[in-house]
C-alpha positions as CSV (number, residue, x, y, z in Angstrom):
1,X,23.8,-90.9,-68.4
2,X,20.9,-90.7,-70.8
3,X,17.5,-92.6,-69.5
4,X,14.5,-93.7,-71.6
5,X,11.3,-95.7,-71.3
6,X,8.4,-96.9,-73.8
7,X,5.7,-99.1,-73.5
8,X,3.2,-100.7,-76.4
9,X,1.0,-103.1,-77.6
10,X,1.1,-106.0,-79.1
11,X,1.5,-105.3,-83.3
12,X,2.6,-108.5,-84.6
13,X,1.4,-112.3,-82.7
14,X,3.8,-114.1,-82.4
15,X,5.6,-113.5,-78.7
16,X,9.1,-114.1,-79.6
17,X,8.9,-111.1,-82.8
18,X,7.2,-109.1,-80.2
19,X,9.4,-109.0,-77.6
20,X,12.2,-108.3,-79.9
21,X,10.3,-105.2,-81.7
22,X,9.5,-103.9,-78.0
23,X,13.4,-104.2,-77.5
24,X,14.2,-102.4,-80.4
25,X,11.5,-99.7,-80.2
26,X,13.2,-98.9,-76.7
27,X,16.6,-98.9,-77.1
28,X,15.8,-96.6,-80.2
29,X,15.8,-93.2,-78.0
30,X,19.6,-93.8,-76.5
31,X,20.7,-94.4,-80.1
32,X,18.8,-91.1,-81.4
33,X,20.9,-89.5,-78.7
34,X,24.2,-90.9,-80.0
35,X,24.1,-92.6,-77.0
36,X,25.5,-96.6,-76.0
37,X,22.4,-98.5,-74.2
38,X,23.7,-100.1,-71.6
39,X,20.4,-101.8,-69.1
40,X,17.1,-102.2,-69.3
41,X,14.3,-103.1,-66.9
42,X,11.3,-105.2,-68.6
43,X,7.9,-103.4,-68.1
44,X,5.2,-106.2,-68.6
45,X,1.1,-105.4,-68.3
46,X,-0.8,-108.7,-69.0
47,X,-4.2,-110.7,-68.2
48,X,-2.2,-113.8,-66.0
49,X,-5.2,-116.1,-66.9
50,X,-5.3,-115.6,-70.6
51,X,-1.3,-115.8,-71.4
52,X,0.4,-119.3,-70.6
53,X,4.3,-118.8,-68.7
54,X,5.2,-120.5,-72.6
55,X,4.1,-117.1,-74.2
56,X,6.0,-115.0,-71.7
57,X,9.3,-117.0,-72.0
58,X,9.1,-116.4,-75.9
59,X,8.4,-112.8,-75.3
60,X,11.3,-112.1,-73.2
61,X,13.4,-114.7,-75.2
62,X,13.2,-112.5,-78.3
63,X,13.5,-108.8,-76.3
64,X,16.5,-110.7,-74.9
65,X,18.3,-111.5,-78.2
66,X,17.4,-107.9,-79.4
67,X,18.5,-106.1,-76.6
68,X,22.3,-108.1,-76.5
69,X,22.4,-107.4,-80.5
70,X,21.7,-103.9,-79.3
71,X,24.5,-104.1,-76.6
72,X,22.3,-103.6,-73.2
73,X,22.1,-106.7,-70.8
74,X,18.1,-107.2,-69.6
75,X,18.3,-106.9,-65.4
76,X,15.1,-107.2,-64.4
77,X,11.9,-105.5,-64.4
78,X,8.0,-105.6,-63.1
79,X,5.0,-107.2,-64.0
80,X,1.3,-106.2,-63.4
81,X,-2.3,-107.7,-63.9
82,X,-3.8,-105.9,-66.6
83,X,-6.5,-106.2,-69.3
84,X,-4.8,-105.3,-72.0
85,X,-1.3,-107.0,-73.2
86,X,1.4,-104.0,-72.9
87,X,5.3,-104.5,-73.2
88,X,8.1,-102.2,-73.3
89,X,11.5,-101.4,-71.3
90,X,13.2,-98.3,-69.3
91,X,16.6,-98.3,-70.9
92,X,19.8,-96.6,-69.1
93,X,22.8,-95.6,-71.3
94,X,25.7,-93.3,-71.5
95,X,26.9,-90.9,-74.4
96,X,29.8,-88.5,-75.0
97,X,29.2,-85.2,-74.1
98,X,30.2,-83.4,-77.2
99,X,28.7,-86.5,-79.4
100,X,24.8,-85.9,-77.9
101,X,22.6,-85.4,-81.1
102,X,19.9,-83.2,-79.9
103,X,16.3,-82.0,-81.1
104,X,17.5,-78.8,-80.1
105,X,20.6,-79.4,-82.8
106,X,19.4,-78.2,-85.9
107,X,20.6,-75.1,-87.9
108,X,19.8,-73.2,-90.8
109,X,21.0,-75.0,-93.8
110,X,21.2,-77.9,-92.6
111,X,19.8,-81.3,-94.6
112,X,17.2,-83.7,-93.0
113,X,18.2,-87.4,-93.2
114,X,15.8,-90.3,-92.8
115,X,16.7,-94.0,-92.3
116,X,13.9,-95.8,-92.6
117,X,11.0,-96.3,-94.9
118,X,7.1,-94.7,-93.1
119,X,4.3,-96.7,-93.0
120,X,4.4,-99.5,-90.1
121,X,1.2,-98.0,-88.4
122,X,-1.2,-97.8,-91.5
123,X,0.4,-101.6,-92.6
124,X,-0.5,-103.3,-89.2
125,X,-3.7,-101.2,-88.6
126,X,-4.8,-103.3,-91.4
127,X,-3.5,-106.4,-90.5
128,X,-5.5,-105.5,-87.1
129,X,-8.3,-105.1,-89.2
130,X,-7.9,-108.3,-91.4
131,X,-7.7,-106.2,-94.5
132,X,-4.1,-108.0,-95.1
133,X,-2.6,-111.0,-94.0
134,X,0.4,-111.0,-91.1
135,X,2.3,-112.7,-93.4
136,X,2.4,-109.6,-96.2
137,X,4.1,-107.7,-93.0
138,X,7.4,-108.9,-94.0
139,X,8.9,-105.7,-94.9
140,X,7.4,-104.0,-91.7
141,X,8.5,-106.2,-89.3
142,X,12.1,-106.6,-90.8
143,X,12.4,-102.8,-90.6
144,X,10.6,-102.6,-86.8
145,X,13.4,-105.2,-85.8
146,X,16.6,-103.2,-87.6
147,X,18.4,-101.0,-84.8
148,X,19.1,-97.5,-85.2
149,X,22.7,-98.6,-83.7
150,X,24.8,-98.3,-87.2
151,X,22.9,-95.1,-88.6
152,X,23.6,-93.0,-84.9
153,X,26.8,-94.2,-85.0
154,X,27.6,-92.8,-88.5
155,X,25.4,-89.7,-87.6
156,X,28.0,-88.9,-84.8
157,X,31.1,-89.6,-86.4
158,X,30.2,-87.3,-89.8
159,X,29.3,-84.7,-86.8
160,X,25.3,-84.1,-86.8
161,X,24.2,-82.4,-83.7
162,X,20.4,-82.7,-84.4
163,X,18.1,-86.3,-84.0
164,X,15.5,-87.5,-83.6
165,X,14.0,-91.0,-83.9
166,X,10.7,-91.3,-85.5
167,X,8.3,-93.1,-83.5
168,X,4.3,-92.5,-82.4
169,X,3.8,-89.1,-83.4
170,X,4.8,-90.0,-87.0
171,X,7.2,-88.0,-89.5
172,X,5.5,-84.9,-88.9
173,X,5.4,-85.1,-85.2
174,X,9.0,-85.7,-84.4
175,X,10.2,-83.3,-87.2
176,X,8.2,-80.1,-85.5
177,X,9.5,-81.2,-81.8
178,X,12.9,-80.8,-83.6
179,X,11.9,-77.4,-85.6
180,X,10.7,-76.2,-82.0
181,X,13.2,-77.0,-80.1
182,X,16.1,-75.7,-82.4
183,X,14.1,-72.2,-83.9
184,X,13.9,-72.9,-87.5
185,X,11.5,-74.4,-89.9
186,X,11.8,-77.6,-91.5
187,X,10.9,-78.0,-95.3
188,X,9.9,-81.5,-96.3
189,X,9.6,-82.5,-99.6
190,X,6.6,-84.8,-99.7
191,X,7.8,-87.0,-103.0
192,X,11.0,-87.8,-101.3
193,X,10.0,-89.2,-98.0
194,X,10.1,-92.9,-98.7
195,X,6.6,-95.1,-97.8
196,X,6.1,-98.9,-97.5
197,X,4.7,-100.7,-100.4
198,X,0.4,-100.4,-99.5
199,X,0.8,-98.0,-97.3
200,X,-0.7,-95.4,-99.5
201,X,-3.2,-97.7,-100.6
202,X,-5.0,-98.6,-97.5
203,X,-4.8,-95.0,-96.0
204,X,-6.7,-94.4,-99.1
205,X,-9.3,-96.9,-98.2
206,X,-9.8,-95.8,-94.6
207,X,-7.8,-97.6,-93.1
208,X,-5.6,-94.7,-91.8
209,X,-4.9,-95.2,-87.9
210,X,-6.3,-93.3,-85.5
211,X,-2.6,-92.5,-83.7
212,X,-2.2,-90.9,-87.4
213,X,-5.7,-88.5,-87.3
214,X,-4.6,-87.3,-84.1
215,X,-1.0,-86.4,-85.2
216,X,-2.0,-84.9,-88.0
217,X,-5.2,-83.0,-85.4
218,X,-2.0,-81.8,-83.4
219,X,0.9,-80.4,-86.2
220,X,-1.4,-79.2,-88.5
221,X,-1.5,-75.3,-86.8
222,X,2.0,-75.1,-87.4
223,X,2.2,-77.2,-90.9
224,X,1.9,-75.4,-93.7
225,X,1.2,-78.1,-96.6
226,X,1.6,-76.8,-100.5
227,X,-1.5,-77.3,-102.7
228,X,-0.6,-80.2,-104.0
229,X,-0.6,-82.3,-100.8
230,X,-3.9,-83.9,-100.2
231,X,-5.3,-85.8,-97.3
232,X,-3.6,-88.9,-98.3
233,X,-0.5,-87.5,-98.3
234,X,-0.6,-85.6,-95.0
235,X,-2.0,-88.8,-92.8
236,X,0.9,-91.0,-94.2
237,X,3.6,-88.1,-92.8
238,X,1.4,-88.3,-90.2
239,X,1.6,-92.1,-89.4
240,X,2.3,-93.4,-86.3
241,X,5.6,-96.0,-86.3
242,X,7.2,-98.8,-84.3
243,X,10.3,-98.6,-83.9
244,X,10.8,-96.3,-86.7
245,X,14.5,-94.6,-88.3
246,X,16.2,-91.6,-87.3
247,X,15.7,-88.5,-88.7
248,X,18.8,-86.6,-88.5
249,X,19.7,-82.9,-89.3
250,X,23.0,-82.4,-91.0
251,X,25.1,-79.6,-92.3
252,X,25.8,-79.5,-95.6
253,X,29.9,-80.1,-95.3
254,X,29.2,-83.2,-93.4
255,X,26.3,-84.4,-95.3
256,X,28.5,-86.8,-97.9
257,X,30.7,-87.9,-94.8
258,X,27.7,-89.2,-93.4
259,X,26.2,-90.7,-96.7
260,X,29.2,-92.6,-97.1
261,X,29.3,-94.0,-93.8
262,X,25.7,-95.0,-93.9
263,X,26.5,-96.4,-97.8
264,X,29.7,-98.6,-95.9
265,X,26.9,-100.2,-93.0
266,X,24.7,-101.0,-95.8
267,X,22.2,-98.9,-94.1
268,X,19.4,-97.5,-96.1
269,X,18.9,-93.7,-96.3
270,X,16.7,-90.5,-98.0
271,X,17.2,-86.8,-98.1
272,X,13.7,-85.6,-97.3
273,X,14.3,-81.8,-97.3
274,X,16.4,-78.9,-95.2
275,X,16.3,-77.0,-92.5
276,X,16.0,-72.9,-92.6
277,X,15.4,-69.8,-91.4
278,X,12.4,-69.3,-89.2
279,X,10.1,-69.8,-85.7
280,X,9.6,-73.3,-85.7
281,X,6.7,-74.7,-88.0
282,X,7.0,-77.6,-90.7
283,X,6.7,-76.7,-94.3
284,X,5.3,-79.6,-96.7
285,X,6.2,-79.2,-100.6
């Protein structure tokens, strides 16, 4: 059995997308541990005299949908009165014992994998912050609602041992917990790690998140960034995502097996570096 919960708030407006990026964000840890989702219990924090029952049937109507797509059947959950709207799910699920993909996983020589693009938390920070319309969010929210189902799949039939998704404590975040927990260091090269189109831009213009100051606050000690990498660069590795890919550590004789079988699901993917030798820090080139 492998258990999981996560809770946010509301990035998009409309209920029914919400919901269903809520359902995906949660089920997203079973899948990072090669796992099946199986239930899930709805965790729901919202001001009763602000929300119509309208808004909350759309918001469960669209975690619904997501969560079947995902395989897991919604059996209840627990609502509170709260000031500020909050939505998320404790997920059950089961995995094969010799399939589990681990932070602890990684080896020396293996190659870090990424399957989706960074910057949802910069993008709808500045949505927040009507410095771009919802509507440009097209590209965010289609890749906030895409499961991580076909790319763990693939990851544990081409035989990774090493996952992570890559969720609030952005890139660099989830790829140190993974560089602790399996004693080596993870080199990233910055130029290959694939960003959404702005994301750059508005980071540039202040408009970084704070979620993304503090990440950055919190790995920097055991980052060691090359010259070239300025503050721009750092805060989008930094970002933190909804619902974001998996980042998966590979060896290198099971690297093109899983290529292939990502290439076959039509499911998007980037080499963004290697694992090697060493104590468990993040090295940025």
């Amino acid at each position: 059995m492998v258990e999981t919960v996560d809770v946010i708030t509301p990035i998009v407006d409309d209920p029914f997308t919400f919901g269903a990026v809520c359902a995906a964000n949660s089920v997203s840890d079973i899948f990072a541990m090669g796992g099946t989702p199986l239930t899930a219990l709805a965790i729901l924090g919202y001001p009763s005299c602000d929300y119509k029952p309208a808004v909350i049937r759309r918001l469960l109507k669209g975690a619904i949908e997501k969560l079947q797509e995902a395989g897991a059947c919604l059996i209840g959950g627990h609502s509170i009165e709260d000031e500020q709207f909050k939505f998320g799910f404790a997920i059950s699920g089961t995995v094969e014992k010799n399939n589990i993909l681990k932070a602890g996983g990684a080896k020396a020589g293996d190659v870090l994998v990424l399957t989706k693009q960074i910057g949802t938390g910069v993008l709808c920070s500045a949505v927040k912050r009507k410095k771009m319309k919802e509507s440009s969010l097209k590209q965010v929210i289609a890749s906030m609602l895409t499961l991580n189902k076909t790319a763990a799949e693939a990851a544990v039939r081409a035989g990774a041992k090493g996952a992570t998704d890559v969720t609030g404590f952005g890139l660099l975040g989830h790829a140190l917990n993974i560089a602790e927990s399996s004693g080596v260091d993870l080199v990233i090269q910055n130029e290959s790690v694939p960003l959404m189109k702005r994301a750059k831009e508005f980071i540039s213009a202040g408009f970084a998140p704070k979620g993304a100051k503090n990440n950055l606050g919190f790995v920097q000690k055991k980052t060691t960034f090359s010259r070239g990498i300025n503050n721009v660069d750092k805060l989008a590795l930094a970002d933190p995502q909804t619902s974001g890919g998996l980042l998966v550590a590979i060896s290198q004789k099971r690297v093109e097996k899983f290529k292939n079988a990502l290439k076959k699901a039509n499911t998007p993917y980037w080499i963004i570096g290697e694992a090697v030798k060493g104590r468990g820090r993040i090295i940025v080139k």
